[in-house]
C-alpha positions as CSV (number, residue, x, y, z in Angstrom):
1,X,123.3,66.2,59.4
2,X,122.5,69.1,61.2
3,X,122.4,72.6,59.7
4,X,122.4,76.5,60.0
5,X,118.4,76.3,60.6
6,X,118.7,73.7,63.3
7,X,121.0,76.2,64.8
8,X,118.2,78.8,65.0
9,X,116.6,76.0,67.2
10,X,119.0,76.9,69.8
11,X,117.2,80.3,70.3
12,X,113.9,79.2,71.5
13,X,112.1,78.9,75.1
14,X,112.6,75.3,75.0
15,X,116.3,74.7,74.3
16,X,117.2,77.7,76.7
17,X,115.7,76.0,79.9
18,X,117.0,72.6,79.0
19,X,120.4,74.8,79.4
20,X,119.2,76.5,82.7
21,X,118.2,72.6,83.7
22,X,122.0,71.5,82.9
23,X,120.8,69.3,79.8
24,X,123.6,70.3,77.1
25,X,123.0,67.6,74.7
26,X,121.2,69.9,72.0
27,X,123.7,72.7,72.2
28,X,126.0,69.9,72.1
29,X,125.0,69.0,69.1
30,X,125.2,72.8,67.6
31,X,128.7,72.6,68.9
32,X,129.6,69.5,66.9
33,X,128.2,71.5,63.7
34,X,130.4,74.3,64.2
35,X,133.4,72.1,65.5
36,X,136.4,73.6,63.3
37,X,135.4,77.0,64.3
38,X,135.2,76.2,68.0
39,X,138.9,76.7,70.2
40,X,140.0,73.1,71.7
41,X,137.8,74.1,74.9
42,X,134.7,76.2,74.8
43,X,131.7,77.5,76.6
44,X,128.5,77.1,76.3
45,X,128.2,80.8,75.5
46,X,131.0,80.8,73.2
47,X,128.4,77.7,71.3
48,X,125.4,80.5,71.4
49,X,127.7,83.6,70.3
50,X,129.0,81.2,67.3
51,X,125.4,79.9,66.4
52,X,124.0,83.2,66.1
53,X,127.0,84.8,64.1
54,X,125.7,82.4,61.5
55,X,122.1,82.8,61.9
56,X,123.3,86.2,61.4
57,X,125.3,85.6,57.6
58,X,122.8,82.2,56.8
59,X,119.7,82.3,58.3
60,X,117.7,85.8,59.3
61,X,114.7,84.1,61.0
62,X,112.5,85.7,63.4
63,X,114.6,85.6,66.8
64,X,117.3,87.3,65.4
65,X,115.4,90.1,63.8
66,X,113.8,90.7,67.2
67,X,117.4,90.3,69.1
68,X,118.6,93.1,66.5
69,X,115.7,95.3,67.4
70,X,116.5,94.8,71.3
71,X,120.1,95.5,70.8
72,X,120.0,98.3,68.4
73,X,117.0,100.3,70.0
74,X,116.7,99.2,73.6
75,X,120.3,99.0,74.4
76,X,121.9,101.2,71.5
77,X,119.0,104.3,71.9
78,X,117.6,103.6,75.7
79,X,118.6,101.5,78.2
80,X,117.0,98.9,80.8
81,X,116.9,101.4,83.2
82,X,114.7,104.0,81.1
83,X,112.6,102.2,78.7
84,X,110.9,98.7,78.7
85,X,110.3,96.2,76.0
86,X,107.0,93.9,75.7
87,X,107.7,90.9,73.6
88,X,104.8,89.1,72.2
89,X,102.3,91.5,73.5
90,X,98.5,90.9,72.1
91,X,96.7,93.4,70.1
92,X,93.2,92.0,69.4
93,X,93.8,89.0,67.6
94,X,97.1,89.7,66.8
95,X,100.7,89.7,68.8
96,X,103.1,92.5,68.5
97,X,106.5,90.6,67.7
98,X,108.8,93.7,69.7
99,X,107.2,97.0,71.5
100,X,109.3,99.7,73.5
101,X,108.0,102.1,76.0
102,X,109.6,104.7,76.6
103,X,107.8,108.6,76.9
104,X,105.8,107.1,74.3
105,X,104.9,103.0,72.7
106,X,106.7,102.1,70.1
107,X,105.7,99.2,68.2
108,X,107.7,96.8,65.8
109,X,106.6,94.5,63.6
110,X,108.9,91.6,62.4
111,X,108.5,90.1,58.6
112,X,111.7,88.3,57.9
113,X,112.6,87.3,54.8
114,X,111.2,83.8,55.5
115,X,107.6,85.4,56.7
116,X,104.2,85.5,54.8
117,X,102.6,89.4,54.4
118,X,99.1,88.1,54.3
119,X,97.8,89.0,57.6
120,X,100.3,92.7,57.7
121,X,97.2,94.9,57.0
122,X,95.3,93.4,59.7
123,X,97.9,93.5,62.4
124,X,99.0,96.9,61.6
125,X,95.0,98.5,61.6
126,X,95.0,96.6,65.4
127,X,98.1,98.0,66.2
128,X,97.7,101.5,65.3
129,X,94.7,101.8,67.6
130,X,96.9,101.7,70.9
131,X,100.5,102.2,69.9
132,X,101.8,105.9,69.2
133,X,104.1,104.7,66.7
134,X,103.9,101.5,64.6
135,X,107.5,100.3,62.4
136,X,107.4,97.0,60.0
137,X,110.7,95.7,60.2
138,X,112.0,94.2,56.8
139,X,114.5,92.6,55.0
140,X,115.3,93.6,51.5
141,X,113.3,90.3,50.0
142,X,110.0,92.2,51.9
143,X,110.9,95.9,51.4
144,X,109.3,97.0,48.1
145,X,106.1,95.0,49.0
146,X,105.5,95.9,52.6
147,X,106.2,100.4,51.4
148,X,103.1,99.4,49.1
149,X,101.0,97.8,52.0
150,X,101.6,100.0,54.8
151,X,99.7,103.2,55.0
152,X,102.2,106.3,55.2
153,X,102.2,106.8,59.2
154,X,103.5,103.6,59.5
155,X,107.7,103.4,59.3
156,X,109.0,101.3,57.9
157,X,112.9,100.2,58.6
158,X,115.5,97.2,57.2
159,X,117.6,94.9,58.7
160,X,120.6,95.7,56.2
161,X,123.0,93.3,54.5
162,X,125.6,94.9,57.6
163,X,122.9,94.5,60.2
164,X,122.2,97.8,60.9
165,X,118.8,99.1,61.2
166,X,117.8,101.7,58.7
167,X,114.7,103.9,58.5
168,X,113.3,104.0,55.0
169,X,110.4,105.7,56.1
170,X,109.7,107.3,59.8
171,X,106.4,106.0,61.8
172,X,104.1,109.0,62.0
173,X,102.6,109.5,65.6
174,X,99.5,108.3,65.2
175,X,96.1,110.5,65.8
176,X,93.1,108.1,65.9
177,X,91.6,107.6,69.5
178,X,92.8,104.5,71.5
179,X,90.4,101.8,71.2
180,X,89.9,101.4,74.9
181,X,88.0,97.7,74.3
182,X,91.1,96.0,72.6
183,X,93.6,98.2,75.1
184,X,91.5,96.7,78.1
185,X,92.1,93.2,76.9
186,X,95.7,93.6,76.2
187,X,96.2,94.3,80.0
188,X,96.2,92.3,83.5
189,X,93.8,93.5,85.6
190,X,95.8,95.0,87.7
191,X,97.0,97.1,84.7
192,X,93.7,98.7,83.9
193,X,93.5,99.2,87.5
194,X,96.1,101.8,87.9
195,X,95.8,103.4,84.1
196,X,92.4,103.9,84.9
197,X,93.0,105.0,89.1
198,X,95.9,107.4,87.0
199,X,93.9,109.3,84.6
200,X,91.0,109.5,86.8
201,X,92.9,110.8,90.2
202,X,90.7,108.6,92.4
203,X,91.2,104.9,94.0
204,X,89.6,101.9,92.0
205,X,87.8,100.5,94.3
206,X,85.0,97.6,92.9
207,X,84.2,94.1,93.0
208,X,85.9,91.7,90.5
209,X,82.4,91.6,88.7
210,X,82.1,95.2,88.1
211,X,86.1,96.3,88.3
212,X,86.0,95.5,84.1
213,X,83.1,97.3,83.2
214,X,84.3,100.1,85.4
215,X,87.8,100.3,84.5
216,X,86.5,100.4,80.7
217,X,84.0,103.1,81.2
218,X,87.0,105.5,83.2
219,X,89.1,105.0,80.3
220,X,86.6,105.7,77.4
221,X,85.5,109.0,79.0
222,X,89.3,110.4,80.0
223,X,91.6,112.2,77.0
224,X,93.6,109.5,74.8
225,X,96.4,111.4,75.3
226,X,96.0,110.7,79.3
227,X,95.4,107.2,78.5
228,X,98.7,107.2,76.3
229,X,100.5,108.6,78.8
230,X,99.3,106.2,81.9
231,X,99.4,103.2,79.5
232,X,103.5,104.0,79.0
233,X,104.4,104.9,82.5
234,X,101.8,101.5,84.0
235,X,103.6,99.1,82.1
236,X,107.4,100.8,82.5
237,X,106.9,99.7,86.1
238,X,104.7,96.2,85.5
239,X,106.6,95.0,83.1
240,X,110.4,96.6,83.9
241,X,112.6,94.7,82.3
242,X,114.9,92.8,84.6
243,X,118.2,94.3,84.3
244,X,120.8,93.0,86.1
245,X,119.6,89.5,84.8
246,X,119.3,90.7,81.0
247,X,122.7,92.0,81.1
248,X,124.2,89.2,82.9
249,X,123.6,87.3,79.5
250,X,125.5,87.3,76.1
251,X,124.1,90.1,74.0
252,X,122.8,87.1,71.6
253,X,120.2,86.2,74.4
254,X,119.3,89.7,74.9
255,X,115.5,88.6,73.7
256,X,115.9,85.6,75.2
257,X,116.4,87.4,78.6
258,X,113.7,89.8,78.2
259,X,110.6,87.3,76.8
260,X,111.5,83.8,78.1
261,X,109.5,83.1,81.1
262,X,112.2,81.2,83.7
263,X,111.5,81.5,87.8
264,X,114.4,83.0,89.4
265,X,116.1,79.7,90.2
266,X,116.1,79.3,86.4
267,X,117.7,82.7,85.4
268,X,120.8,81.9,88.0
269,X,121.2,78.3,86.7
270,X,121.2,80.3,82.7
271,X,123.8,82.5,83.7
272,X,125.8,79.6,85.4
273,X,125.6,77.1,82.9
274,X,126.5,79.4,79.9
275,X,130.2,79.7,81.6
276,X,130.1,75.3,81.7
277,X,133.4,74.9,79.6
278,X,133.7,71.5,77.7
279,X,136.1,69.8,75.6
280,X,136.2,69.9,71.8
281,X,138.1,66.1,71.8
282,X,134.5,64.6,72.4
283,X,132.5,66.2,69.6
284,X,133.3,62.8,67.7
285,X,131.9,60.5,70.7
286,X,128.1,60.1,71.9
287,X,129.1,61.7,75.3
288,X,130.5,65.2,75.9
289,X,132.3,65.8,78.9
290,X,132.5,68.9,80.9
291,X,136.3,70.0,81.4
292,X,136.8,70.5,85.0
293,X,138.4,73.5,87.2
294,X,138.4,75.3,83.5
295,X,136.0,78.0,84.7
């Protein structure tokens, strides 16, 4: 018997390309779970939108904390056209879960209810030393525990009962100097390239041997605040959230849109597939059948 935490399943890289692929089976599945709440014909989407509303009442795991971020902040206080979101984005030996660029970098650290504090310290101490702003977001289980672990410029905000996002405690811009080494390795080479070509006014111009070492020593040597600056704007272009695409999707797959890696032929299949409208009288059968001329 399937349940509410098999329905988070449906949320992750693998089970959205089997949908961009046309292989249904697992939402399928989902769909039979949720089966008296589903009309007599349904979309795919309407499978997605469904499984999340649960996730949302049953089961606050990691995806939809991160979803909520991108909704509330990206789409609620920015847009796709003005700000950017890096999912996943490594800090020294750690990955920030959600940042937003902006003016400035924003990051947000996810602990969900079902998450271990352990390593918080550590992330945070990496995290602070190229982000402007550093949030832990929390449920309640987590909030009293992480407001004793964090040091006071970090925010801290929680994912409420009504799934809202509420500061408890604003992020403090931080004021130590970027550590250039661990900002260097965060970045594709063609990153450091232009923040370093940006706060230096002059054309990188090396061999692949050297362009490392020289990038590294531009950076270390210009203001933080320039590096700050040309670190935002670099990666607001590089890493420009695709918007058309993004927005094509239901607003449950917002993070999906934004950090799943799918080629283009992928992201067209996605949005195609989602509309695939099938029929609830085969939920008790092995096979599901697509309901024709429905779309």
């Amino acid at each position: 018997m399937l349940t509410t935490r098999d329905a988070a399943r449906l949320f992750s890289s693998k089970r959205i390309a089997e949908i961009a692929s046309g292989d249904f089976s697992y939402l399928l599945d989902i769909a039979a779970l949720y089966q008296n709440s589903l009309e007599e014909n349904f979309t795919a989407a309407e499978v997605i939108d469904h499984a999340y509303s649960e996730l949302s009442r049953n089961y606050r795991g990691e995806y939809f904390y991160k979803n909520t971020v991108a909704e509330r902040l990206l789409l609620g206080r920015h847009s796709v056209n003005t700000a950017t979101v890096l999912p996943e984005f490594r800090v020294g030996r750690s990955k920030a879960d959600c940042v937003i660029l902006n003016g400035t970098s924003t990051c947000y650290e996810i602990k969900s209810d079902f998450d271990n504090l352990d390593r918080l310290p550590e992330q945070l101490s990496f995290y602070r030393k190229i982000f402007d702003k550093t949030y832990v977001v929390v449920g309640k289980a987590h909030l009293n525990k992480v407001q004793g672990l964090c040091r006071n410029d970090i925010g801290i905000i929680e994912l409420t009962p009504k799934k809202s996002l509420r500061i408890t405690r604003e992020a403090e811009v931080s004021k130590d100097p970027v550590d250039i080494s661990i900002l260097m390795r965060s970045l594709r080479v063609s990153e450091y390239k232009e923040i370093a070509s940006t706060v230096s006014k002059s054309n990188i111009d090396y061999s692949n041997t050297e362009i490392f070492s020289a990038c590294e020593e531009i950076l270390k040597n210009s203001p933080p605040e320039d590096v700050r600056k040309a670190f935002c704007s670099t990666l607001k272009k590089s890493r420009k959230v695709e918007g058309a695409y993004v927005l094509s999707l239901p607003r449950s797959l917002l993070m999906a849109g934004i950090g799943f890696k799918l080629r283009a032929n992928q992201k067209r299949d996605l949005v195609e597939n989602l509309n695939k409208t099938f029929s609830k009288d085969a939920l008790c059968t092995t096979q599901f059948y697509e309901v024709s001329n429905l779309n």
